[in-house]
Phi, psi and omega in degrees: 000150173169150179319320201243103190286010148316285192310304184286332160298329236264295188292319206267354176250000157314281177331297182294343166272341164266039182075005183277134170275133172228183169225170188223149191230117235222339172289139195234004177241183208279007175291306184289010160269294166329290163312357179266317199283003195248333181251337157075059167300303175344327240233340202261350194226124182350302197212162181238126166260112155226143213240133200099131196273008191239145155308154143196357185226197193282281159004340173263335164316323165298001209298300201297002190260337204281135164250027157269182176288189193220111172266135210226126189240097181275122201224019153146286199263346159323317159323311194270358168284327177278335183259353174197006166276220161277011176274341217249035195212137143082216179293329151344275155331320202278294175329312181296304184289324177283292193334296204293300187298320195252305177267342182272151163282322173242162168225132164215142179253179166281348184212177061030324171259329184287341193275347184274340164275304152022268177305320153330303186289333201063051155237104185280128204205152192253153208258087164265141191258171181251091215258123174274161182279008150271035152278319198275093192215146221253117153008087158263136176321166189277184202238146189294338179267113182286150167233114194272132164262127150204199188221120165214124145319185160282318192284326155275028182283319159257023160283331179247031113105002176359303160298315173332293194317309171301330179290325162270012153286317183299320180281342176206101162268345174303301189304096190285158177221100173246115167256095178290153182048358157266116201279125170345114186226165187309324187351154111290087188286181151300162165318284200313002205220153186199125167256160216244016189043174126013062196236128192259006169277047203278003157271319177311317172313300190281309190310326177222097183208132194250336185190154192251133161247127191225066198282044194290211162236002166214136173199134177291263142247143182285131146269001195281321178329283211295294180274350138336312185308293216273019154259358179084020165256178188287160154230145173220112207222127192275018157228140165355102178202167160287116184071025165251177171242159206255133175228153177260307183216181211299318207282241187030298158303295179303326179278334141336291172308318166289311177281006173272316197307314175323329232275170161227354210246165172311145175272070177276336175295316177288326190278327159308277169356299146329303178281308175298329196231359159268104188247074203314327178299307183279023148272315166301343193259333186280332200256342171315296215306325187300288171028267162342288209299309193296329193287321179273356175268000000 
């Protein structure tokens, strides 16, 4: 179970290569509270996996009740919603601090770094990353028309740094700029810039994509990051990784940009780099096995 239903397909199709059976529970408001107290699923299954780390809708209301085990999967910015966001305020809090504190059993983060803020928190957490399966992705040529990829809801657009982005579409006109997940508004964009809404052609998208910009203000590892990569395109990321080039801020950015703009040949060093050390099969086998342990007690 879990807020976000990207995330929770991610992990439920994790599940399904090693064999494990579930049900997935995707409603997050009092309807779906009502069906759970009135048919009692819970009851039916070892341990309940919930994956994004904060209480916030009704349905979590059930949390402090559950006597099975409890996996608890931390996958970014939810961190930063428990120590100081709307998770860490009002009922919210009280609910958070018990469930995390008190009822979960397992703790796992998405990254190495997410888990050390974790810890930071007095939270101890086993690192499974959540890999979707468009990491394991094939070298492609770069596309003739360079092309910036990036990512904002409407609603998280400075949360993902939007503007930056734009300003540096407005600075590079040469340059097409496509935005998943932000939907058309009154907004007055650049020529060069398009939002791309909601979209499931998303190998068609990295094909003909030359680089990804990806600036949040909190980020565990991005998969979006992850499977660019591992197609030989380019990144410009405001964190440290391999084979990306790293910006704090837009002159950062901007210069970055300039000089990717040069390249003509695939980003093959990042994309090995992807295949040796991300593996979706050994992330599936680590989150079976917690599973396992809890399932059998």
């Amino acid at each position: 179970m879990g807020q976000s239903p990207y995330w929770v397909n991610v992990a439920a199709d994790l599940l399904k290569q090693e064999g494990i059976s579930h049900d997935i529970c995707l409603g997050t408001g009092w309807g779906e509270l009502i069906r759970w107290l009135w048919k009692s699923p819970g009851k039916r299954y070892p341990l309940v996996y919930h994956i994004g780390g904060t209480c916030n809708k009704p349905i979590d209301l059930i949390l402090p009740f559950i006597t099975r085990p409890l996996i608890w999967h931390w996958i970014g910015t939810d961190v930063v919603s428990y120590s100081h966001g709307k998770a860490s305020r009002g009922w919210r809090k009280t609910l958070n601090n018990y469930v995390i504190r008190k009822k979960v059993k397992v703790h796992l983060s998405d990254s190495p770094e997410l888990a050390q803020e974790l810890s930071a928190l007095g939270i101890s957490s086993a690192v499974v990353r959540l890999l979707p399966a468009l990491i394991a992705g094939e070298i492609k040529p770069l596309p003739a028309k360079f092309t910036v990829l990036s990512y904002w809801p409407n609603e998280r657009k400075d949360f993902y740094r939007g503007d930056m982005v734009l300003r540096l579409a407005r600075d590079f006109p040469q340059a097409d700029f496509k935005i998943l997940k932000a939907q058309k508004t009154d907004e007055k964009l650049p020529d060069n810039v398009k939002y791309l809404g909601t979209r499931e052609n998303m190998e068609e998208i990295y094909a003909h994509s030359s680089l990804l910009i990806r600036l949040p203000r909190h980020d565990s590892l991005s998969a979006m990051v992850l499977e660019m990569l591992a197609r030989g395109r380019y990144v410009i990321y405001n964190k440290e990784f391999p084979g990306c080039h790293f910006a704090q801020g837009y002159e950062d950015a901007k210069m970055a940009l300039e000089k990717i703009m040069k390249f003509t040949e695939p980003n093959l060093e990042a994309a090995r780099f992807v295949q040796d050390h991300f593996s979706v099969a050994q992330e599936a086998k680590k989150l079976a096995d917690y599973c396992r342990r809890l399932g059998e007690k």
